[in-house]
Backbone as CSV, one residue per row, in Angstrom:
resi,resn,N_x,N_y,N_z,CA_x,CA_y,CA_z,C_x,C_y,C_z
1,UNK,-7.330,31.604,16.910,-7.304,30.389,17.702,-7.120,30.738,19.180
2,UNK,-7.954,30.457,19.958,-7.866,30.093,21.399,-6.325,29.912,22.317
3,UNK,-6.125,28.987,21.514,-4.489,28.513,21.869,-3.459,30.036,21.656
4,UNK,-3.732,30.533,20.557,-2.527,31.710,20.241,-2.654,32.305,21.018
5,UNK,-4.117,32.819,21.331,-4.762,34.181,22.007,-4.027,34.142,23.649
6,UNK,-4.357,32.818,23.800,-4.333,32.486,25.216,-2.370,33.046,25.620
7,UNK,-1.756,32.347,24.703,-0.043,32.293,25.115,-0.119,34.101,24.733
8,UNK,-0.263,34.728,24.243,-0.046,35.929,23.762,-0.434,36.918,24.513
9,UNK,-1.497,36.374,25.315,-1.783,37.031,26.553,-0.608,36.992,27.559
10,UNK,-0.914,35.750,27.831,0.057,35.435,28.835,1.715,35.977,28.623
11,UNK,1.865,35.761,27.816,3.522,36.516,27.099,3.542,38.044,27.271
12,UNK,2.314,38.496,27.000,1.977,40.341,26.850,1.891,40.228,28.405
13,UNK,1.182,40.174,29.163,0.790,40.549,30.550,2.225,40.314,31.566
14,UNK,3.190,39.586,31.051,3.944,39.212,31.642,5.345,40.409,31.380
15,UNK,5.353,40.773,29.991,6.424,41.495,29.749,5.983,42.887,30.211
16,UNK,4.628,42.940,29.501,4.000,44.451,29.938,4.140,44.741,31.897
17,UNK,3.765,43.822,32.188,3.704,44.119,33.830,5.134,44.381,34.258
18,UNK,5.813,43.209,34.233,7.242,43.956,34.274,7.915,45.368,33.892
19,UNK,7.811,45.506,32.789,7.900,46.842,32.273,7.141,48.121,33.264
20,UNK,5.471,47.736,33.658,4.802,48.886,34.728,5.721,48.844,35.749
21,UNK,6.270,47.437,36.346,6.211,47.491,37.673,8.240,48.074,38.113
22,UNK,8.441,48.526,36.581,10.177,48.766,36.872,11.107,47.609,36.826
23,UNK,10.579,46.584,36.372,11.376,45.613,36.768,12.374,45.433,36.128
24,UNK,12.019,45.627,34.648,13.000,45.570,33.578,12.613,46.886,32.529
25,UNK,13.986,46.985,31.675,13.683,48.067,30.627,12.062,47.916,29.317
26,UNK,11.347,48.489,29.062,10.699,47.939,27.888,11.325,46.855,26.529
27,UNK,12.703,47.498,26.565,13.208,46.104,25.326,13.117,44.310,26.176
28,UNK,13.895,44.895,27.321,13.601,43.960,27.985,12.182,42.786,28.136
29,UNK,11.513,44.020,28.190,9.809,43.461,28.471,9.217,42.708,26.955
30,UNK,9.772,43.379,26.228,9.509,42.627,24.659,10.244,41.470,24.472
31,UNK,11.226,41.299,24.764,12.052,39.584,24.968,11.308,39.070,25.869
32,UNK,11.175,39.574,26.824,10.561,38.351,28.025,8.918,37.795,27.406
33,UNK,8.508,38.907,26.721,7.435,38.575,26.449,7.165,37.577,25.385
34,UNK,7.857,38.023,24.691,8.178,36.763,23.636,8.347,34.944,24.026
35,UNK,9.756,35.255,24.914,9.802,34.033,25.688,8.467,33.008,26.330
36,UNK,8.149,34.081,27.419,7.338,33.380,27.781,5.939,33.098,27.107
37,UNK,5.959,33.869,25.964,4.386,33.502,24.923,4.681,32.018,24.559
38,UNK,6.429,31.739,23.892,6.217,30.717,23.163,6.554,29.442,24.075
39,UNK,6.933,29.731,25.451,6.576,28.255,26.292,5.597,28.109,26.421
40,UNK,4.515,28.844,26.667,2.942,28.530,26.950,2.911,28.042,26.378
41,UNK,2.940,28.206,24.404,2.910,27.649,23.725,3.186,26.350,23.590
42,UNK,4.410,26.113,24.000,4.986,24.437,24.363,4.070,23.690,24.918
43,UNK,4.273,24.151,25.974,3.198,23.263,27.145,1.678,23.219,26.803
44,UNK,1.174,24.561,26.650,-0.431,24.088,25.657,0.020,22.512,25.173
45,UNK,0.782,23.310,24.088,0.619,22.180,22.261,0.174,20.809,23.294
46,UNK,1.410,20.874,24.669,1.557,19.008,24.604,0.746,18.413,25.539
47,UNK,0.164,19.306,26.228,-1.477,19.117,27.334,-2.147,18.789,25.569
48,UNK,-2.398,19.663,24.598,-3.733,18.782,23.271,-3.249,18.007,23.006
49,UNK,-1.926,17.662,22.203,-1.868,16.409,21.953,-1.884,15.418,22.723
50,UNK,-1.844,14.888,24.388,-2.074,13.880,24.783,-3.895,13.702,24.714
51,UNK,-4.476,14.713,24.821,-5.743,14.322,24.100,-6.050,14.438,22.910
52,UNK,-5.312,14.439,22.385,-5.718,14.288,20.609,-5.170,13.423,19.989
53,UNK,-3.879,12.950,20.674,-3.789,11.376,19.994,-4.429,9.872,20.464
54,UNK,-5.006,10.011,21.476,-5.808,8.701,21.944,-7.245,8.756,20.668
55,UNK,-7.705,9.900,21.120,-8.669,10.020,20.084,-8.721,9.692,18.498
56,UNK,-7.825,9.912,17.971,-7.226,9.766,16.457,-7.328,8.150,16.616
57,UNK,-6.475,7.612,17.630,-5.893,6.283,17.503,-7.311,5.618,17.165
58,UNK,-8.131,5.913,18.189,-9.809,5.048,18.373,-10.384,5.441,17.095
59,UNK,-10.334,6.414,16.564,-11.055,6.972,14.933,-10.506,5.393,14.232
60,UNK,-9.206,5.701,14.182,-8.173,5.024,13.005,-8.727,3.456,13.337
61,UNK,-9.292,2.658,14.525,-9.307,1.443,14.973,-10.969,1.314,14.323
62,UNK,-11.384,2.270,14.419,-13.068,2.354,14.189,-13.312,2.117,12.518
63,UNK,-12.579,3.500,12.173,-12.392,3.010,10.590,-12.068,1.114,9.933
64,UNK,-11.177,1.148,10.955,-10.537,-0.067,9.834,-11.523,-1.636,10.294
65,UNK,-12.415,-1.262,11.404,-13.346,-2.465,11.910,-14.727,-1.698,10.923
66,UNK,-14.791,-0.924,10.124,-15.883,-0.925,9.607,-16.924,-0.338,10.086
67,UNK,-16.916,0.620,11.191,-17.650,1.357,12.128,-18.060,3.138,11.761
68,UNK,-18.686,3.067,10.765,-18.759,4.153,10.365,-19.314,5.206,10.964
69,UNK,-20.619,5.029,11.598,-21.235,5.747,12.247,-20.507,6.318,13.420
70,UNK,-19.765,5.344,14.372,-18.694,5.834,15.717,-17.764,6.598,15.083
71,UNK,-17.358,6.150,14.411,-15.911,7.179,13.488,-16.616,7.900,13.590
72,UNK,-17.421,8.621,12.749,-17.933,9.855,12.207,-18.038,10.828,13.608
73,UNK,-19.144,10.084,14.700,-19.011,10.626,16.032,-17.998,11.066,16.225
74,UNK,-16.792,10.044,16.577,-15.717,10.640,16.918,-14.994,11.492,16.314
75,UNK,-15.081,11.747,14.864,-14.428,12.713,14.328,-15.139,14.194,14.828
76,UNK,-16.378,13.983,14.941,-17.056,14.867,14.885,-16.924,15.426,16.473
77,UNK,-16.303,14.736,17.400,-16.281,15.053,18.844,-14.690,16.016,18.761
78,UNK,-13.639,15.909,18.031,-12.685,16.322,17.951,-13.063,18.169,17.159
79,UNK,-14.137,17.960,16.657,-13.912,19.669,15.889,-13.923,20.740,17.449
80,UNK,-14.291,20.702,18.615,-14.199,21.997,19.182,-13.135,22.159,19.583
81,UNK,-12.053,20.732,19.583,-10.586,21.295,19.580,-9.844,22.455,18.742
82,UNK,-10.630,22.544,17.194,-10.345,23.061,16.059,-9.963,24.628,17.426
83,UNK,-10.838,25.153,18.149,-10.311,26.430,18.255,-9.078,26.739,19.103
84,UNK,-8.806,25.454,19.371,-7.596,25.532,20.165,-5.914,25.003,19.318
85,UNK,-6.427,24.159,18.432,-5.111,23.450,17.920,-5.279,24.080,16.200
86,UNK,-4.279,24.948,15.911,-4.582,25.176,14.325,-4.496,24.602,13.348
87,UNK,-5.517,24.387,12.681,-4.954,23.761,10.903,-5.860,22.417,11.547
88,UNK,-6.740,22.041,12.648,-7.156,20.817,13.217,-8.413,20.321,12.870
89,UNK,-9.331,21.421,12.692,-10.558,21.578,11.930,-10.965,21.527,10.483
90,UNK,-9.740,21.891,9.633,-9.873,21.510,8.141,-9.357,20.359,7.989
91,UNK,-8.588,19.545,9.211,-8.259,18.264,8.791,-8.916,17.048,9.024
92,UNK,-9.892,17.274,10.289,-11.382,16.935,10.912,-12.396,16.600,9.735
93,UNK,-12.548,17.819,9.313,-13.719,17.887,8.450,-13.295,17.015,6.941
94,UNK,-11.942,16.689,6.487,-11.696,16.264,5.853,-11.755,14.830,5.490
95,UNK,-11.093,14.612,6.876,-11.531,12.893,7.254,-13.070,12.477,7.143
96,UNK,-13.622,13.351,7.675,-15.648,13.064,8.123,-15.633,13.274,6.255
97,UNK,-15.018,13.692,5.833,-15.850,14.112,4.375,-15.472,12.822,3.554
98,UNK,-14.371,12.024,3.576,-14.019,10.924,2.625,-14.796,9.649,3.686
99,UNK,-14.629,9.666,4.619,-15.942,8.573,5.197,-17.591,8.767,4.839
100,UNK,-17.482,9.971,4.533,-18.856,10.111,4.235,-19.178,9.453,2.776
101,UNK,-17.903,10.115,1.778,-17.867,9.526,1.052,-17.817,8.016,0.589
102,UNK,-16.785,7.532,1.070,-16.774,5.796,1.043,-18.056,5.155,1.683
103,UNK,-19.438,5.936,2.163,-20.645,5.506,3.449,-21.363,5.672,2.253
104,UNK,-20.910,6.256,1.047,-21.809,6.262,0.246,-22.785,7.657,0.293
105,UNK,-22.398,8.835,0.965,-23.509,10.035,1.291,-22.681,11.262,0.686
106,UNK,-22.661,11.008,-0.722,-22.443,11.834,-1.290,-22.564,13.577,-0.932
107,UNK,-23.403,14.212,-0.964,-23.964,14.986,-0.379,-23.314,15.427,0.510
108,UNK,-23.236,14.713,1.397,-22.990,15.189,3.187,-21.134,15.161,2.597
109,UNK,-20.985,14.664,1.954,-19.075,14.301,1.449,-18.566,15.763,1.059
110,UNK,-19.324,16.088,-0.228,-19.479,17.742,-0.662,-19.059,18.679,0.144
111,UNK,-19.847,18.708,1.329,-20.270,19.704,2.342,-18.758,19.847,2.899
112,UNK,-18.897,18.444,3.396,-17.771,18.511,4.501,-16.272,18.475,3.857
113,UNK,-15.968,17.967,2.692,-14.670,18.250,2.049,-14.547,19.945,1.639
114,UNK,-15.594,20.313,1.540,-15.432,21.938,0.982,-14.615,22.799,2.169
115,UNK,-15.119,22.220,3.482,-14.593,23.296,4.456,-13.431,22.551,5.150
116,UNK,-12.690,21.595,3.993,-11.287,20.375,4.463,-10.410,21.689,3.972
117,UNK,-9.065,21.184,4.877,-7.626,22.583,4.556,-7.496,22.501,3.378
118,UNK,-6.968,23.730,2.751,-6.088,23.303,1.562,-5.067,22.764,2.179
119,UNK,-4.544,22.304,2.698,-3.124,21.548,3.199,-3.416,20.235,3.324
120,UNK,-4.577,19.758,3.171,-5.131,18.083,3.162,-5.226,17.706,1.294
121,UNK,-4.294,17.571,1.034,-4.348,17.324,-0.999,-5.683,16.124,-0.761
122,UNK,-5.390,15.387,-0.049,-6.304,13.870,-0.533,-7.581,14.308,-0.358
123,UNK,-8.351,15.194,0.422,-9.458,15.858,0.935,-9.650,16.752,-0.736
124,UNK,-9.246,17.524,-0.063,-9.165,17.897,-1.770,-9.073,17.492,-2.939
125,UNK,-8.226,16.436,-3.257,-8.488,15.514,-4.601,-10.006,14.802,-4.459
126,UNK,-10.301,14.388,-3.543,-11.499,13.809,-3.451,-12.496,14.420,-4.051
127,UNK,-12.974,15.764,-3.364,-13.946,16.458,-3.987,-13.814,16.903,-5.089
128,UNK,-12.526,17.578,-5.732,-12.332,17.780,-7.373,-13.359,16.732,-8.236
129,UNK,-12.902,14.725,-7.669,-13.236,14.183,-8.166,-14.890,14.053,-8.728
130,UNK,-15.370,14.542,-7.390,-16.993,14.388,-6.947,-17.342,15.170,-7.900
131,UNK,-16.795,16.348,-7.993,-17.058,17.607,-9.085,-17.241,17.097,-10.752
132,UNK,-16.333,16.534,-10.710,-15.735,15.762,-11.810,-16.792,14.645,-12.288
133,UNK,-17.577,13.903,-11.369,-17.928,12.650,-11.869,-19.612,13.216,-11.703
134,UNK,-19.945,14.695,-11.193,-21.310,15.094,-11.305,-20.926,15.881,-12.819
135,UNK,-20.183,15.977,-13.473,-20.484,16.833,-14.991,-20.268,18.022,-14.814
136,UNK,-19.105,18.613,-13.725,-19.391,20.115,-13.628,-16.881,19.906,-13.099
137,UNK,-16.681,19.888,-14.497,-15.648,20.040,-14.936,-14.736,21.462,-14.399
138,UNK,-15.565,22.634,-14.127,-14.965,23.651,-13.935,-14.996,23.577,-12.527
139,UNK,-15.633,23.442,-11.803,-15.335,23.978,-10.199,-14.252,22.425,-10.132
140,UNK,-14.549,21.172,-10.535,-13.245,20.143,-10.076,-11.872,21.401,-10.657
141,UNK,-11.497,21.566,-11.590,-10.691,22.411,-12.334,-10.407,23.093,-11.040
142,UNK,-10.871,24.161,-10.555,-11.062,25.316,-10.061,-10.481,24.543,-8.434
143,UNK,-10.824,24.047,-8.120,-10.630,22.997,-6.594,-8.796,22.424,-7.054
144,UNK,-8.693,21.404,-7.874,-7.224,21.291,-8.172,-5.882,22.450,-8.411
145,UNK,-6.797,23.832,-9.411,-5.686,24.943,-9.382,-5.453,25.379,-8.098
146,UNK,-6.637,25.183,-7.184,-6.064,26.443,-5.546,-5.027,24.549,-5.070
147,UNK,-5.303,24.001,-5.390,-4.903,22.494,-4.196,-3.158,22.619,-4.539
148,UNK,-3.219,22.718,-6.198,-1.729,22.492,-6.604,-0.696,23.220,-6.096
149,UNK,-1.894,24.737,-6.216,-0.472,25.865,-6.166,-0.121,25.489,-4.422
150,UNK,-1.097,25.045,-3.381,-0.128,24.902,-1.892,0.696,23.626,-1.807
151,UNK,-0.306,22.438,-2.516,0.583,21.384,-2.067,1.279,20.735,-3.680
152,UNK,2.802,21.464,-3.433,3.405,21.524,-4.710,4.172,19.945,-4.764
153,UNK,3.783,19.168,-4.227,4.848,17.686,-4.012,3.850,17.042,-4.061
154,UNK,2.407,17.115,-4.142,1.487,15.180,-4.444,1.253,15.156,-5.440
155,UNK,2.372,13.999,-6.405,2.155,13.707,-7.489,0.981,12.860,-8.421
156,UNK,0.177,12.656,-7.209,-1.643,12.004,-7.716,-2.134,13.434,-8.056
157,UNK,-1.883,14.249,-7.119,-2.501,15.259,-7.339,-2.628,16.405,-8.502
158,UNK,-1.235,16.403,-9.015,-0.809,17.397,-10.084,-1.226,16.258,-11.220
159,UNK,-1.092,14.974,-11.182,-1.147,14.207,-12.484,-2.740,13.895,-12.854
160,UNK,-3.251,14.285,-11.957,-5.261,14.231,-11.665,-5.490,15.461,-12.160
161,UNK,-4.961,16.391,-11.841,-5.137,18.007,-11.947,-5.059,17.773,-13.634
162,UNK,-3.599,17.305,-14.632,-3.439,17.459,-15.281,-4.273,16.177,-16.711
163,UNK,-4.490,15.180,-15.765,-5.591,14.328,-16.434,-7.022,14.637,-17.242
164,UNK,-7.408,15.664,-15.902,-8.841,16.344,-16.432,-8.257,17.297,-17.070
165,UNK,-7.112,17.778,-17.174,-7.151,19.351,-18.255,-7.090,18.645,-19.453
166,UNK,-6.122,17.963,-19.683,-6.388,16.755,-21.190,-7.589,16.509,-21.210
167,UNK,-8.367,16.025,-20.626,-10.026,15.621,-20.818,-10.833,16.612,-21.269
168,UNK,-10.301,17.887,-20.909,-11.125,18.609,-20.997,-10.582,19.371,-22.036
169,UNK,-9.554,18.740,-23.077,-8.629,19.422,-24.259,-8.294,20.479,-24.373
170,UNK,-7.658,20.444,-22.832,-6.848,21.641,-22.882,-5.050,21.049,-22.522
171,UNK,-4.602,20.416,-23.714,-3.635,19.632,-23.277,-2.254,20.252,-23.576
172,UNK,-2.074,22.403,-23.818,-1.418,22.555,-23.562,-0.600,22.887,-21.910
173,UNK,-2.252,23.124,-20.781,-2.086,23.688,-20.132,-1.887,22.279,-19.276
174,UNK,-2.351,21.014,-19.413,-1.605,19.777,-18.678,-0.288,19.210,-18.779
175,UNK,0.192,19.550,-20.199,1.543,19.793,-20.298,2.860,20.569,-19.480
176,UNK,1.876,21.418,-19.356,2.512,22.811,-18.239,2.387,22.430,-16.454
177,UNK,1.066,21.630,-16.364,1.169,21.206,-15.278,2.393,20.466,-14.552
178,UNK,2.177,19.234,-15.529,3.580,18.191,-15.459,4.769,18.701,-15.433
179,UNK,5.169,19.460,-16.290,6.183,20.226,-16.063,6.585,21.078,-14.771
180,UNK,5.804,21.511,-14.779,6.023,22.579,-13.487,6.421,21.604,-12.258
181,UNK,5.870,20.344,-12.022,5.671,19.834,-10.942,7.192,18.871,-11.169
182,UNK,7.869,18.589,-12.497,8.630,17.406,-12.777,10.079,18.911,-12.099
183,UNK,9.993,20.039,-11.927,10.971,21.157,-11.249,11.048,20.828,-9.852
184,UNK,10.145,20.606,-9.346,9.777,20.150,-8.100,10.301,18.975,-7.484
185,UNK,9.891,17.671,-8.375,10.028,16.409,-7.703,10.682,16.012,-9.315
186,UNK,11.828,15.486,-9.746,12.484,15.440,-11.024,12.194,13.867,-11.150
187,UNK,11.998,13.583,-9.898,12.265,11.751,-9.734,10.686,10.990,-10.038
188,UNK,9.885,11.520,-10.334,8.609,11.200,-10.451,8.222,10.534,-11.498
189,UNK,8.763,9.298,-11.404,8.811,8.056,-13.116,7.129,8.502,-13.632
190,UNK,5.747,8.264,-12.648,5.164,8.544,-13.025,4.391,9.825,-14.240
191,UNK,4.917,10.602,-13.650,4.848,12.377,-14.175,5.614,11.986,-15.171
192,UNK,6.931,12.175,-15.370,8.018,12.255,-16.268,7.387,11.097,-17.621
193,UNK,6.520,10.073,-17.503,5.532,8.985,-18.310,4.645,9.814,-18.936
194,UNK,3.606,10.377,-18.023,2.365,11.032,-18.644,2.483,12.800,-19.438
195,UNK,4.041,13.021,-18.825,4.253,14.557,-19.639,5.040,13.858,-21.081
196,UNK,5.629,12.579,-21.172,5.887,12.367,-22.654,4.859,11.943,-23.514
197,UNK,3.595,11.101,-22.696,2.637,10.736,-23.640,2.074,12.074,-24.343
198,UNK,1.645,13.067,-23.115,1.281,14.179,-23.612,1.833,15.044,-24.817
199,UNK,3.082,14.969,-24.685,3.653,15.752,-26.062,3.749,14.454,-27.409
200,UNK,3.943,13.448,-26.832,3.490,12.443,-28.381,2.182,12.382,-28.588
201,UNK,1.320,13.034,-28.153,-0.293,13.365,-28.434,-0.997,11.955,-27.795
202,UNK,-0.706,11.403,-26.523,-1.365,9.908,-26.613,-2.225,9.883,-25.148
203,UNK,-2.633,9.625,-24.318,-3.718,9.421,-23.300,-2.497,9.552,-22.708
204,UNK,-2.879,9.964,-21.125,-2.225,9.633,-20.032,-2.696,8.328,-19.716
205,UNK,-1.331,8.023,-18.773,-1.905,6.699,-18.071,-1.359,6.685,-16.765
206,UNK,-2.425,6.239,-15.995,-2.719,6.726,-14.886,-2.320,5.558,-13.603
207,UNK,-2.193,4.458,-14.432,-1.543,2.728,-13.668,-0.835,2.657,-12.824
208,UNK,0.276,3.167,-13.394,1.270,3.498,-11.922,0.782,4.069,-10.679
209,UNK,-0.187,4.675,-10.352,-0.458,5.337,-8.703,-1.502,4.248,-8.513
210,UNK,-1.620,3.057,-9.091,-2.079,1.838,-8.352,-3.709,2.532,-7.511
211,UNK,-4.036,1.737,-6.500,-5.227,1.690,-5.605,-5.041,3.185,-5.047
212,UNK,-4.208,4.307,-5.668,-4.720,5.715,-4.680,-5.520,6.294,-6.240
213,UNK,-5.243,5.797,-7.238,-5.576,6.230,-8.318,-7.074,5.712,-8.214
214,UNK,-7.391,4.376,-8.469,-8.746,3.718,-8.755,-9.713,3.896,-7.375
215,UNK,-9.396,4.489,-6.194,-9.643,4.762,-5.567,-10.312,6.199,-5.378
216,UNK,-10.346,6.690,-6.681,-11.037,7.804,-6.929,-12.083,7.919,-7.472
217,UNK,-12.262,6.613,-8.403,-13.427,6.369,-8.651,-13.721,7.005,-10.226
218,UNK,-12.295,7.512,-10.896,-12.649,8.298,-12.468,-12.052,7.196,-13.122
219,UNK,-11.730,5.909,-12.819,-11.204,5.036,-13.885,-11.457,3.625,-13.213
220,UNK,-12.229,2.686,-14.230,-12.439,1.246,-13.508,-11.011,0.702,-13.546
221,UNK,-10.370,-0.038,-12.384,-9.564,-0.845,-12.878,-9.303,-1.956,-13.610
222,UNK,-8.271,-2.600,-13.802,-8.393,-3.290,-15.389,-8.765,-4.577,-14.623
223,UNK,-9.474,-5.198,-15.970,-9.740,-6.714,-14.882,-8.531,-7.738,-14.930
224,UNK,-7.300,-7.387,-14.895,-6.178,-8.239,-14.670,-5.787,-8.172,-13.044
225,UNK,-6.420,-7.316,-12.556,-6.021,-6.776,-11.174,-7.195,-7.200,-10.317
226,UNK,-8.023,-8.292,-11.076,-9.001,-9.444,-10.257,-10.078,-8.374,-9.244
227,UNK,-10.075,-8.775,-8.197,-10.612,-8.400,-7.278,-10.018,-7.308,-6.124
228,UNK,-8.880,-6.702,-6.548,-8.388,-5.609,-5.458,-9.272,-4.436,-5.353
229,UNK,-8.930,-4.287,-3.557,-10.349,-3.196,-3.206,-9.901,-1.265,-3.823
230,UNK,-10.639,-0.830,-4.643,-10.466,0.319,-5.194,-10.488,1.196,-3.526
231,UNK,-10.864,0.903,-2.825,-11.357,1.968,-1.714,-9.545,1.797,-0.506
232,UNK,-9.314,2.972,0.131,-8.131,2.866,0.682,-8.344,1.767,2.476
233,UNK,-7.031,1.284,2.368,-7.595,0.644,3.866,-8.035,1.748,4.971
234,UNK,-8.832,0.372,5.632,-10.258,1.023,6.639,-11.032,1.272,5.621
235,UNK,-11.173,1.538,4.374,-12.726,1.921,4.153,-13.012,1.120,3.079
236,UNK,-14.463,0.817,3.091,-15.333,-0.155,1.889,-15.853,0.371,1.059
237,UNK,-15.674,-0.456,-0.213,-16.240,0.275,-1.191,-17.741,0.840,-0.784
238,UNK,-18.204,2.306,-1.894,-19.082,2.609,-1.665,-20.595,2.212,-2.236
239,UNK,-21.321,1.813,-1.480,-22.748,1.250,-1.882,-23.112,1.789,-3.875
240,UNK,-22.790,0.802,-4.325,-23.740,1.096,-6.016,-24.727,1.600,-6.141
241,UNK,-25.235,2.912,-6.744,-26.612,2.757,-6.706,-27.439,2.274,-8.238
242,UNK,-28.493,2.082,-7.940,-29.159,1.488,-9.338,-29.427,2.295,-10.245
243,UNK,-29.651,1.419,-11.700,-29.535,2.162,-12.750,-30.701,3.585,-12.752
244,UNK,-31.639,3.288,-11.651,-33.036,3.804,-11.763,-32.789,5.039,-10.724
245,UNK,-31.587,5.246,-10.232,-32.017,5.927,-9.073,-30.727,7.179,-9.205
């Protein structure tokens, strides 16, 4: 990253020169250098974020008026920050990838969730799903094992992870999921539900995580729940396509 390179310079050139010029001992020059790497650092971070939160704000206003195409722009105007602010670019591409998705462009959703952080679970649950609802069970699989082992606390996530391993009757190793994760977060009424159905041999149920659940698009919701929008706010459901197409 740009940003590191830049303070690390500046921190090195500063201790190192001192050190040429006699000013201070070399241990010396290694503290100072340090120091002054990680104020650069400071001051960078807070010069990007005053431009990176106006920007976000206008995404977030764009989204929720239904403006898909400007969002997307604008998300897409924020990636050359990626080389300056870390971890900014897999979270970029993550956002552009579930708008793409909810726009209905499957395809272009794929692309762009693949190169989302592992540190974005919802980016990642997303595409598992996509994986999931094209008939190709192992790479969703394969996308949830790398998602779980970083983000050990989203309980949609481990209980999705462990949904398709039951589906896919392997319901000792969803058993193990739940578990592992109920060490973690003990308080998780949900989890602590679907790891007992599992050992009384019975379906998970998936009800409790409400609209982040049906919002995935692997389970219709029930029709007691009328007309609530499966898609998260700011975004519309995604265009149906026909039986023919």
């Amino acid at each position: 990253m740009y940003s590191l390179l830049l303070c690390s310079a500046i921190g090195l050139l500063f201790g190192l020169g001192g050190w040429l010029l006699d000013w201070w001992h070399w241990g010396w020059g290694i503290l100072f250098a340090l120091v002054v790497a990680f104020v650069a650092w400071v001051l960078l971070a807070r010069r990007l974020a005053r431009r990176l939160q106006p920007a976000l704000a206008r995404v977030q206003k764009q989204v929720e008026a239904g403006l898909w195409v400007p969002a997307m722009q604008s998300l897409e105007d924020l990636l050359p920050m990626g080389k300056w602010i870390p971890l900014l670019r897999g979270q970029v591409l993550g956002q552009m990838g579930m708008l793409a998705w909810h726009s209905g462009d499957t395809d272009k959703a794929v692309t762009l969730l693949s190169g989302a952080s592992l540190r974005n679970p919802d980016a990642r649950l997303l595409l598992a799903c996509i994986h999931w609802k094209k008939n190709d069970p192992t790479r969703a699989l394969q996308v949830l094992q790398l998602a779980a082992a970083v983000n050990k606390k989203h309980a949609l996530l481990h209980n999705t992870y462990a949904w398709m391993l039951h589906k896919s009757e392997r319901a000792d190793e969803a058993q193990a999921v739940l578990a592992a994760y109920l060490k973690r977060d003990a308080t998780s009424a949900p989890t602590k539900d679907n790891l007992l159905r599992l050992q009384n041999r019975t379906r998970m149920a998936m009800q409790a995580f409400d609209m982040q659940w049906y919002a995935l698009g692997l389970e219709q919701p029930p029709q007691t729940m009328g007309q609530m929008r499966r898609a998260p706010k700011g975004f519309r459901e995604p265009p149906k396509r026909s039986k023919g197409g």
